[in-house]
C-alpha positions as CSV (number, residue, x, y, z in Angstrom):
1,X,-29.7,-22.3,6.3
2,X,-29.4,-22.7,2.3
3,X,-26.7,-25.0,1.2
4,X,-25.5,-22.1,-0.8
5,X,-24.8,-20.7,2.6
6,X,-23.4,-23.5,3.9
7,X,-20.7,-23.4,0.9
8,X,-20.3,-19.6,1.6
9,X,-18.9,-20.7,5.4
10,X,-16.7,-23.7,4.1
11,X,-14.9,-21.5,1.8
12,X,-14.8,-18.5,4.6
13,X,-13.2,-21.0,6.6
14,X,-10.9,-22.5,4.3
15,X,-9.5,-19.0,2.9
16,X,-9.2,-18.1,6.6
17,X,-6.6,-20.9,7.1
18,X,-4.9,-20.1,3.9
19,X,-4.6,-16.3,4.8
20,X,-3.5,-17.4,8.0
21,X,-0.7,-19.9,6.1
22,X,0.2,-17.0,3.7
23,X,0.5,-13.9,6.8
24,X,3.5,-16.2,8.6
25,X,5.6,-15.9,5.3
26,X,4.9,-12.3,4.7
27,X,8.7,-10.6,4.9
28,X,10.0,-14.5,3.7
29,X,8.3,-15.0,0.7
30,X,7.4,-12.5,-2.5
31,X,3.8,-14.7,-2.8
32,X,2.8,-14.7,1.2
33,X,1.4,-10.9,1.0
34,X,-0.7,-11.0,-2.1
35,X,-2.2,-14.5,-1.3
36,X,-3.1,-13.0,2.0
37,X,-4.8,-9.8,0.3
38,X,-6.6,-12.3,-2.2
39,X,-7.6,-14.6,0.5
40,X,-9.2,-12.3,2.9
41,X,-11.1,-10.7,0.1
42,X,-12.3,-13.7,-1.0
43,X,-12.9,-15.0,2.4
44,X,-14.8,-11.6,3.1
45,X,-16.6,-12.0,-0.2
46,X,-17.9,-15.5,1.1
47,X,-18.8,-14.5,4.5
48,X,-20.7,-10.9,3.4
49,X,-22.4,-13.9,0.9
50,X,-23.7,-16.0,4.1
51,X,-24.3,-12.9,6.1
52,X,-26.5,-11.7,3.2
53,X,-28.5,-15.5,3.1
54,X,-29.0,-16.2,6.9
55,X,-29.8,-12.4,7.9
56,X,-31.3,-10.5,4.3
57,X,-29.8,-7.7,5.2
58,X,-29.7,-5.2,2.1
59,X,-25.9,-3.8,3.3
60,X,-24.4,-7.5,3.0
61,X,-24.8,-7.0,-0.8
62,X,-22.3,-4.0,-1.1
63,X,-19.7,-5.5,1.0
64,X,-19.8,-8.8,-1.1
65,X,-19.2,-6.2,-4.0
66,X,-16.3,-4.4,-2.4
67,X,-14.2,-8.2,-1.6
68,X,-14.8,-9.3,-5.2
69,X,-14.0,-5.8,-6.5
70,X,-10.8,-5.9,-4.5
71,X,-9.9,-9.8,-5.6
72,X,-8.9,-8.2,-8.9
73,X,-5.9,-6.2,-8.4
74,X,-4.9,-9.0,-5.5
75,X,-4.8,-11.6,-8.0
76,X,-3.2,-10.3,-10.1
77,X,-0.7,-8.8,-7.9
78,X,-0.1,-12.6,-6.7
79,X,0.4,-13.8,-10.4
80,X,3.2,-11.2,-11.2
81,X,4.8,-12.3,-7.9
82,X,4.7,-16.0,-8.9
83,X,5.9,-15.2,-12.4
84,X,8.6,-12.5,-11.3
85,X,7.6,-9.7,-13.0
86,X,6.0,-7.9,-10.1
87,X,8.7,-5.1,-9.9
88,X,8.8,-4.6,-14.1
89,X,5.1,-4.1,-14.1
90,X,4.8,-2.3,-11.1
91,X,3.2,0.3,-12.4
92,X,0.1,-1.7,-13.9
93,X,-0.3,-3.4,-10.3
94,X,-0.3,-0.5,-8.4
95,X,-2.8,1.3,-11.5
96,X,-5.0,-1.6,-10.8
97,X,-5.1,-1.7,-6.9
98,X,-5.9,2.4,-7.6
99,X,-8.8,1.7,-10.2
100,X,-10.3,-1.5,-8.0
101,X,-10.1,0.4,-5.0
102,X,-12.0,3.9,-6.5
103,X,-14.8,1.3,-7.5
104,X,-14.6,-0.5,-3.9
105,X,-15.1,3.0,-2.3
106,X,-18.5,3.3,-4.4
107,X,-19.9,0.7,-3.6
108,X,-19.3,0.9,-0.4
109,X,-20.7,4.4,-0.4
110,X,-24.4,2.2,-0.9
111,X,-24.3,2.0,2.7
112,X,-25.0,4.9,3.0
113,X,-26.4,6.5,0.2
114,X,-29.8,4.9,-1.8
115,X,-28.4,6.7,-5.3
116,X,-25.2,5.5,-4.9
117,X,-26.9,1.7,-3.8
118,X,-29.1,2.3,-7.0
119,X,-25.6,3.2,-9.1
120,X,-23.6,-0.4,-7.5
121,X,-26.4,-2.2,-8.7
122,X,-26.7,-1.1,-12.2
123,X,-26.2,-2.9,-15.3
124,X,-23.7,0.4,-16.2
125,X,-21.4,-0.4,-12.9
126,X,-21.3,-4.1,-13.9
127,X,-20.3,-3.0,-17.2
128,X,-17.7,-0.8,-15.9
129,X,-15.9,-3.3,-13.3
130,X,-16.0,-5.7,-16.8
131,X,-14.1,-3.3,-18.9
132,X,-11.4,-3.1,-16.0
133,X,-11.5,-6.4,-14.9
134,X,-11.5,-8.6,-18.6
135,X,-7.9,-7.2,-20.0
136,X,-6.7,-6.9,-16.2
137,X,-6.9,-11.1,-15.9
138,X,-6.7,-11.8,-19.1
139,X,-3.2,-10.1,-18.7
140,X,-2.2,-11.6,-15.4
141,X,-3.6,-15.3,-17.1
142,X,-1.5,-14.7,-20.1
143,X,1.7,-14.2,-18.3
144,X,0.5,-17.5,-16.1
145,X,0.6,-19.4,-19.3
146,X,3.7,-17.7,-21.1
147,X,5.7,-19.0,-17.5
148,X,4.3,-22.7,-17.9
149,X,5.6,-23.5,-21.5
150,X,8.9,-22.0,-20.6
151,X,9.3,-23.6,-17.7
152,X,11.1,-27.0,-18.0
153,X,11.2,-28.3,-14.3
154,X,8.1,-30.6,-13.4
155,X,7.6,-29.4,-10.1
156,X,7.2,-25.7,-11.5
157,X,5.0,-26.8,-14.0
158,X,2.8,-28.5,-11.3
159,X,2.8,-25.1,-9.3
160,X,1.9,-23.5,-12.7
161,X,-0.7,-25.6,-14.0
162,X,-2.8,-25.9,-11.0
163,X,-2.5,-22.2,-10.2
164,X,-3.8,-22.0,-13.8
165,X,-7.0,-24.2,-13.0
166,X,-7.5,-22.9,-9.6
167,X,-7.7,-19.8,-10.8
168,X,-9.8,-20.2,-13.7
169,X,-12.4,-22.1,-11.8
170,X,-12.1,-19.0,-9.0
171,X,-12.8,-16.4,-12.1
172,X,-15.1,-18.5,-14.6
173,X,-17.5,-18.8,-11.5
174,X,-17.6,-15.7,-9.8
175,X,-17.9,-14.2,-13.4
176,X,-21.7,-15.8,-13.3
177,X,-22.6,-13.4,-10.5
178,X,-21.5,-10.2,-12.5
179,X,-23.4,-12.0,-15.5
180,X,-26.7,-12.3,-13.5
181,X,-26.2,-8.8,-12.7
182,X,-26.7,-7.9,-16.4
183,X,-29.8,-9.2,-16.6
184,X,-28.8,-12.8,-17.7
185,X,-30.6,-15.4,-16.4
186,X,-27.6,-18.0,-14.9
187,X,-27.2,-19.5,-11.3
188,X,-24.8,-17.1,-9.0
189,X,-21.8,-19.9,-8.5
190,X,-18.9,-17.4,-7.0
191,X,-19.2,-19.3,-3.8
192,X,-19.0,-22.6,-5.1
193,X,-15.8,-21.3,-7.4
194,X,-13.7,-20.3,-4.1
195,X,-14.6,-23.3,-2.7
196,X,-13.3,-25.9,-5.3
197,X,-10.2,-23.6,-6.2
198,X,-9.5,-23.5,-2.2
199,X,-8.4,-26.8,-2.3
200,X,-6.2,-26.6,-5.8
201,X,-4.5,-23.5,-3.6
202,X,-4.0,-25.2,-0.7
203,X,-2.2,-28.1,-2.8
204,X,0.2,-25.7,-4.5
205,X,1.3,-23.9,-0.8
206,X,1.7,-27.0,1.3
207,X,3.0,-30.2,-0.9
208,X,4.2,-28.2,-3.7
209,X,6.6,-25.5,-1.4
210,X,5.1,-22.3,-2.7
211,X,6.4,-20.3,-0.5
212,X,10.0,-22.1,-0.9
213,X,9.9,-24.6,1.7
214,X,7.6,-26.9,3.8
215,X,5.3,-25.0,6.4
216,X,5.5,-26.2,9.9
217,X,2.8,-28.6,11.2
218,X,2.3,-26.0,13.7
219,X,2.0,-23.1,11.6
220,X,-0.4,-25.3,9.5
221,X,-2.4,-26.1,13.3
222,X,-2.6,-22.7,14.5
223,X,-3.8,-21.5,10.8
224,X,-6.5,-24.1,10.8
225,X,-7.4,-23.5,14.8
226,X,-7.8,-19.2,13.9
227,X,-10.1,-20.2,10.8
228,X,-12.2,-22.1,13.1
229,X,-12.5,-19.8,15.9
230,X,-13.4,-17.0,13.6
231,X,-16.2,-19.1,11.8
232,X,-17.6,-19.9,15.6
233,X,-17.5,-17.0,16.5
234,X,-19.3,-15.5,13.6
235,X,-21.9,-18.5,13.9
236,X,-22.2,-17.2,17.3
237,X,-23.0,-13.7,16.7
238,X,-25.6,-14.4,13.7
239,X,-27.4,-16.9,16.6
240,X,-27.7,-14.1,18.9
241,X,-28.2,-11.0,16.7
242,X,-30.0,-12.2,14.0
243,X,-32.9,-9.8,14.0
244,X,-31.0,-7.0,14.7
245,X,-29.1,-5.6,11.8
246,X,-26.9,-3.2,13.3
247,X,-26.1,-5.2,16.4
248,X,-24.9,-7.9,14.0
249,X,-22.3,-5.5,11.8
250,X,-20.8,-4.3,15.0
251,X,-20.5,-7.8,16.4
252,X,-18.5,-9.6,12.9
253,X,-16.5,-6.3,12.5
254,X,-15.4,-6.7,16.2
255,X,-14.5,-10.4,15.8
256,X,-12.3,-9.6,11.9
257,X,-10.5,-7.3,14.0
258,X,-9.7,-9.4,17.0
259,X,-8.4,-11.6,14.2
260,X,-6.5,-9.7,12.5
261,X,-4.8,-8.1,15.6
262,X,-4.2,-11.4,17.2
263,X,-2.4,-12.3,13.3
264,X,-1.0,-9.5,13.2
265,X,0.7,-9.8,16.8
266,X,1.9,-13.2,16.0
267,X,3.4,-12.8,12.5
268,X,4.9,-9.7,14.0
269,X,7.0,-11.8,16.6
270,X,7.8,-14.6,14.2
271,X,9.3,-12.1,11.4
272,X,11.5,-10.2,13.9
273,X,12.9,-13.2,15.7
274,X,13.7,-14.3,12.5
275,X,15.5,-11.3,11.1
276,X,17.4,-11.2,14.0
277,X,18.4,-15.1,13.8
278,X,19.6,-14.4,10.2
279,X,21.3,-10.9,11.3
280,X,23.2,-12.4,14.2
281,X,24.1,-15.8,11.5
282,X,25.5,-13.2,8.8
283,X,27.6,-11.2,11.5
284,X,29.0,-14.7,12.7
285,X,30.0,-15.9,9.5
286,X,31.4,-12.3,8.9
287,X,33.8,-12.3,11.7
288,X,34.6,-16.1,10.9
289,X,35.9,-14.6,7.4
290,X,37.6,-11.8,9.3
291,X,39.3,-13.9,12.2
292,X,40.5,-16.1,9.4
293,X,42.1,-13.3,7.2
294,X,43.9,-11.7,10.3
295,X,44.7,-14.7,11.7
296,X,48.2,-15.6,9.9
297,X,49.4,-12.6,9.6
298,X,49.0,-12.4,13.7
299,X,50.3,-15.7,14.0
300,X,53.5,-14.9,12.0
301,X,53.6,-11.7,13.9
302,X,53.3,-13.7,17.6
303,X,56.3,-15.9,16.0
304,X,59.0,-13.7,15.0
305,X,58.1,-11.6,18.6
306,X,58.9,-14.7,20.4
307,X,62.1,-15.7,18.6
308,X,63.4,-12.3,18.9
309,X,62.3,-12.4,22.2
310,X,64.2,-15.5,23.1
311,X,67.6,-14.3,21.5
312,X,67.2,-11.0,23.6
313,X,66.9,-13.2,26.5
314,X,70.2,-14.7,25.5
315,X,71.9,-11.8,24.9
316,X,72.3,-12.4,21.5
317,X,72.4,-9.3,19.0
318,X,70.5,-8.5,16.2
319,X,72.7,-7.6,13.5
320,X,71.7,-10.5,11.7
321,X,68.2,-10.7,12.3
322,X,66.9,-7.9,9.7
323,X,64.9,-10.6,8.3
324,X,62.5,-11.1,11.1
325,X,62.5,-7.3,11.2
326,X,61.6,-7.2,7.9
327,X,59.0,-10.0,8.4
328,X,57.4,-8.3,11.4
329,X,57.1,-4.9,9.1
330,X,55.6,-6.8,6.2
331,X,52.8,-8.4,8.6
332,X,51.9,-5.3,10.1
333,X,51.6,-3.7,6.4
334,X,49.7,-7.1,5.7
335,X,46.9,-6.6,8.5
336,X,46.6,-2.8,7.4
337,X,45.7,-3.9,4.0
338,X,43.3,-6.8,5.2
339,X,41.7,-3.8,7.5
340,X,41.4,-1.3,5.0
341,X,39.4,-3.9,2.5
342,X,36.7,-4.4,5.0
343,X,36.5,-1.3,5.7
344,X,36.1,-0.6,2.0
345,X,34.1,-4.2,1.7
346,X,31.6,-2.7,4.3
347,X,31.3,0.9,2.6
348,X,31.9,0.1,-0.7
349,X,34.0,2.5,-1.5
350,X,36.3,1.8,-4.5
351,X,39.7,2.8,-4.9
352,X,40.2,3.2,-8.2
353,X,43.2,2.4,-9.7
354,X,44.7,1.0,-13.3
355,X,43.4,-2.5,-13.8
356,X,43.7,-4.9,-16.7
357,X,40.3,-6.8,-16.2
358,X,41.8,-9.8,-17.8
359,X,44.8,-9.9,-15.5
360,X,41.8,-9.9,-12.7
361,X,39.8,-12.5,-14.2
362,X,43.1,-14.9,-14.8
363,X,43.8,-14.0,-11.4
364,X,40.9,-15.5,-9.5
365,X,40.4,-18.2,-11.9
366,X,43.8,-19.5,-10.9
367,X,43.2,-20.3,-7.2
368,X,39.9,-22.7,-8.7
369,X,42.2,-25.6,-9.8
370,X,42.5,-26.0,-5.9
371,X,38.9,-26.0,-5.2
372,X,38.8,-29.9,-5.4
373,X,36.0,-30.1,-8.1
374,X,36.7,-32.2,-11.3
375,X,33.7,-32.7,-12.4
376,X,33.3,-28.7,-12.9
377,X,34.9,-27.6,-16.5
378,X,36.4,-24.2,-16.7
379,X,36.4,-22.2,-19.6
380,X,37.2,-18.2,-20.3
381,X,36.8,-16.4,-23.6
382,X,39.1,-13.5,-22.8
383,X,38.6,-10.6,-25.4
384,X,42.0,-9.9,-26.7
385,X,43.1,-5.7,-26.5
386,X,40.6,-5.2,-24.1
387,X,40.5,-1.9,-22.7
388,X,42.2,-1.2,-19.6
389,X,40.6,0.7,-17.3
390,X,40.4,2.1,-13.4
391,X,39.3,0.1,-10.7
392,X,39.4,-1.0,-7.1
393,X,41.0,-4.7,-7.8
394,X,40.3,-6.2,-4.2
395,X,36.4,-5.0,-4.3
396,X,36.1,-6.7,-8.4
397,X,37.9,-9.7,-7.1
398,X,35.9,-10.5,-4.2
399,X,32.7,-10.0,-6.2
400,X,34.2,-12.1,-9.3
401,X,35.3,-14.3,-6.6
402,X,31.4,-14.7,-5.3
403,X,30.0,-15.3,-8.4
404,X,32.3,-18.2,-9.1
405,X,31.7,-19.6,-5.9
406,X,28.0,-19.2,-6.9
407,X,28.4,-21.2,-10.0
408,X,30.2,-23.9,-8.7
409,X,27.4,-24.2,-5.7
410,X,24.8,-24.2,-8.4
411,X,26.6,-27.3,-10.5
412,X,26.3,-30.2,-7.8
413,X,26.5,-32.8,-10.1
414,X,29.0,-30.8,-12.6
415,X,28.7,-28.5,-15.7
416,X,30.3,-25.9,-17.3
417,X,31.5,-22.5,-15.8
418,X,32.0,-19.8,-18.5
419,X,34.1,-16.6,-17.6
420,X,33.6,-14.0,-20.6
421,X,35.2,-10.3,-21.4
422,X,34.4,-8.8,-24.0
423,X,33.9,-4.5,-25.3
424,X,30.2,-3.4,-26.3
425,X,30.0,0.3,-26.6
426,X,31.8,2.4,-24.3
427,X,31.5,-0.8,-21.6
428,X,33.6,-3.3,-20.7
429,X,31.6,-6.7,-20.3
430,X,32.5,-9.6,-17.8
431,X,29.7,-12.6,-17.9
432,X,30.1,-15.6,-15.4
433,X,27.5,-18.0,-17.3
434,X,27.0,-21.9,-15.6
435,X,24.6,-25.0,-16.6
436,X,24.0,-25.4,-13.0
437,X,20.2,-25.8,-11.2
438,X,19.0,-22.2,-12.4
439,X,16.7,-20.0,-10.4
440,X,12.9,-19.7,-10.5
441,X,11.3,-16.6,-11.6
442,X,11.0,-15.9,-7.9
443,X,14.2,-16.1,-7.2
444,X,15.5,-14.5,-10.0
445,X,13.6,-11.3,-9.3
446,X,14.5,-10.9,-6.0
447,X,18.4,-12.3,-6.5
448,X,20.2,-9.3,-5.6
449,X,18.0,-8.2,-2.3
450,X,20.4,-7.9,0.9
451,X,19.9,-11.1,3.2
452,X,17.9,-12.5,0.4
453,X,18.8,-16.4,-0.1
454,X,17.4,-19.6,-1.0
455,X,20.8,-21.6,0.8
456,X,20.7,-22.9,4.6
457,X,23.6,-21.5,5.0
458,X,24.1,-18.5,3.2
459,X,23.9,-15.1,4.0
460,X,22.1,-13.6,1.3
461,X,25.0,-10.8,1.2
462,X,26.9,-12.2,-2.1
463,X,24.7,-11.0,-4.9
464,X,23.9,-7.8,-3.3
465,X,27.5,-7.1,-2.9
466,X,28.0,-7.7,-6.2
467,X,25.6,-5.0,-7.3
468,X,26.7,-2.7,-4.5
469,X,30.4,-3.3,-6.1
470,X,29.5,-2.5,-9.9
471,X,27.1,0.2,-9.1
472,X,30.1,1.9,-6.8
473,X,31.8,1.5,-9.9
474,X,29.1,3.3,-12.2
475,X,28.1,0.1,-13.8
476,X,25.4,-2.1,-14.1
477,X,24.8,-5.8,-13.3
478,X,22.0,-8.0,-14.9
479,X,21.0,-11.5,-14.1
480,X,19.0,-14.9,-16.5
481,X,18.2,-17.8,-15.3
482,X,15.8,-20.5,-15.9
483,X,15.5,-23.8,-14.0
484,X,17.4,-26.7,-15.1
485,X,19.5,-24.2,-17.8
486,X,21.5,-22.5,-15.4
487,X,22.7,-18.6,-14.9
488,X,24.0,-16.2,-16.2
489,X,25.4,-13.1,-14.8
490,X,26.8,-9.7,-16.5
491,X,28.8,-7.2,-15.6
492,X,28.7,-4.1,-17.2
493,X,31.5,-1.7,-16.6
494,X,32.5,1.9,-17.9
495,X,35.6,2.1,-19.9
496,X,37.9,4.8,-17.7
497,X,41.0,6.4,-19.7
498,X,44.1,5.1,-17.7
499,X,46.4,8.6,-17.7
500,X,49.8,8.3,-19.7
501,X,51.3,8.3,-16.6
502,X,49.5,5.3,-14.7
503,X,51.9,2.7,-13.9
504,X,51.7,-1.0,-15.3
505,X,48.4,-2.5,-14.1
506,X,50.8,-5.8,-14.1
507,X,53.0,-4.4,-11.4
508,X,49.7,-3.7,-9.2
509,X,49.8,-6.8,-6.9
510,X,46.6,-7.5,-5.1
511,X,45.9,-7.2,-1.4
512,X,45.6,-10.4,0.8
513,X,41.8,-10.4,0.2
């Protein structure tokens, strides 16, 4: 064999492991999926590249051009995701996936048809896949670059910088293929660009946490130990069949879809067993919350049972012992109230009543003298004859309540947490801004997903109850953040006329929530 071929089946190995590495974080990670779609294209582009060197055969050549075609739309599709605008520019992704796939579907057509194999080979379809491709990554590089001078962190950067080279080497050098396609007389280096931006790739996803976190030794084994069987295998089948054409496409077709079932199968397992760990962790720090709310009301109610109890037992009477009475009524009210707000917690359903929001705000901001933190400064910039308004006060408190509790988990080493109301419009504004660690453009654009979260500990429930509590309200919540600059988080609420009628939102005491 060439060495050109011999690069083709390094780098068809190496993406193999990195697809395999990226298909175990699919569900975990917003990056896992499109580096698994560029990978395996790539991989397939390398491989149909060999195929075409160590057998000739003609059909090799139009599924090279199908990978490469589809690389496109996966890369950029995986640059939106790193930079966090995958969901804003959604429509330009999904436009590009459409366009590169039409194109993949001709050429694959040359399989079968000698016009259409004339057409894929043209100077007029390299011109065509230009046009789409040029302002396609010179979009997705662009927004690559824009991410790296605003980032400030130096482990972003890194991520950002090599991704840039990487990827640049990757397109620069499979660009000389489409070139000597035109006509132009330059050596076809594609191969040898996957193979030196493989290992840029593979620096980014294991030392640098790409996906958010180190990947297990034996996730990193069992990657490496798939790549390998696959590459034997294929090695195999080109010994055996090599004269026969037909034979040979059955035989790698078979083995890419053992593969990819015996991935699939495994990722399969690994994802639900871990939605289920992180289920049956939210439910038990759920009930922890609720055992802990209905716990002293219960124990006050066991209390005044057993003293009244006792003087029964002595015959005493209990003409003097309204108190108790009184206690055990008010604890029973109590654990209604604590019911009712999970029950409202869990559906979201706001009972709306008058509510000063600056009553609310100094409300909860009161119980975080107590929260043992010195080093955190607490400020609020109340807007004075601020409208009042209707509203479910438990449901507003709990979510101001979890965005506080955000800020001061985000400021470790101290800052400044900034409560703000203020009128724009016909909305009421509440912003919780902090100078704590920030969020990544990851993060960020996946912040308020249910059971989304970055802590060891946390559910991933308090952001997404936030939304679910200002949308139930027919608001709006928005979220910036950089790294190292910290967050901040608005709250936009509708301004509700309070009827003439409405009592004092000052005499509205909150629940025990």
């Amino acid at each position: 064999m060439t060495s050109q071929a011999w690069i083709s089946l390094g780098a068809c190995a190496g993406l193999l492991a990195l697809a395999g590495l990226a298909v175990v974080r699919v569900g975990r990670s917003p990056l896992a999926l499109p580096l698994a779609l560029l990978c395996i294209a790539l991989s397939t582009w390398n491989f149909a590249d060999f195929a075409l060197a160590h057998s000739g055969g003609p059909g090799w050549r139009f599924i090279a051009t199908t990978a490469a075609l589809m690389s496109a739309p996966s890369a950029l599709h995986f640059i939106l995701s790193f930079v966090g605008e995958r969901r804003r520019l959604a429509g330009v992704m999904f436009s590009s996936y459409a366009v590169f796939g039409a194109l993949a579907i001709a050429s694959l057509a040359g399989l079968g048809s000698e016009h259409m194999a004339a057409r894929v080979g043209s100077r007029g379809f390299a011109l065509t896949v230009l046009a789409f491709a040029a302002p396609l990554l010179l979009t997705g590089f662009g927004l690559l670059t824009q991410h790296l001078r605003r980032e400030v962190r130096s482990v972003e950067r890194a991520r950002a910088g090599l991704l840039l080279t990487g990827l640049g080497l990757l397109v620069t050098l499979l660009g000389t293929d489409l070139v000597a396609v035109l006509g132009q007389d330059v050596p076809r280096l594609g191969n040898l660009g996957t193979l030196l931006g493989l290992p840029v790739m593979a620096v980014v996803a294991l030392r640098l946490r790409l996906f958010g976190q180190e990947l297990s030794s034996v996730n990193t084994m069992s990657a490496l130990l798939l790549a390998l069987v696959g590459v034997l295998s294929y090695l195999a089948v080109f010994q055996l069949f090599a004269s026969r054409y037909g034979a040979l496409v059955v035989g790698t077709a078979a083995i890419t879809l053992a593969l990819l079932a015996a991935t699939r199968r495994g990722v399969i397992a690994y994802v639900a067993q871990r939605e289920r760990l992180e289920h049956l962790a939210t439910l038990g720090r759920f009930s922890a919350q609720m055992a802990h709310d209905l716990k002293n009301p219960i124990a006050a109610l066991k209390g005044a049972a057993q003293y009244l109890k006792e003087e029964h037992a002595r015959g005493q009477p209990w003409d003097d012992k309204g108190d108790f009475l009184d206690l055990l009524l008010e604890q029973v009210e109590r654990l209604d109230r604590v019911v009712g707000t999970y029950q409202r917690l869990g559906r979201v359903e706001p009972l709306l009543q008058p509510l000063d929001l600056n009553q609310l705000v100094a409300s909860v901001l009161s119980l975080q003298s107590f929260t043992g933190r010195p080093e955190v400064r607490l400020e609020r910039e109340l807007a004075v004859d601020l409208p009042r308004g209707q509203g479910d006060w438990d449901l507003l408190a709990n979510a101001l309540e979890n965005l506080v509790r955000n800020a001061f988990e985000a400021m470790q080493r101290g800052g400044t947490l900034t409560v703000r109301t203020q009128v724009e419009g016909k909305s009421v504004v509440l912003r919780v801004e902090d100078t704590g660690e920030g969020m990544n453009a990851r993060t960020r654009e996946r912040a308020f997903d249910d059971f989304y979260t970055t802590k060891a500990t946390g559910s991933g429930l308090g952001l997404a109850f936030v939304r679910r509590v200002v949308e139930a309200h027919g608001g709006q919540v928005a979220l910036t953040s950089h790294e190292g600059r910290g967050t901040t988080v608005t709250l936009r609420l509708p301004v509700s006329e309070v009827p003439a009628s409405a009592p004092d939102p000052a005499r509205l005491q909150p629940s025990s929530w």
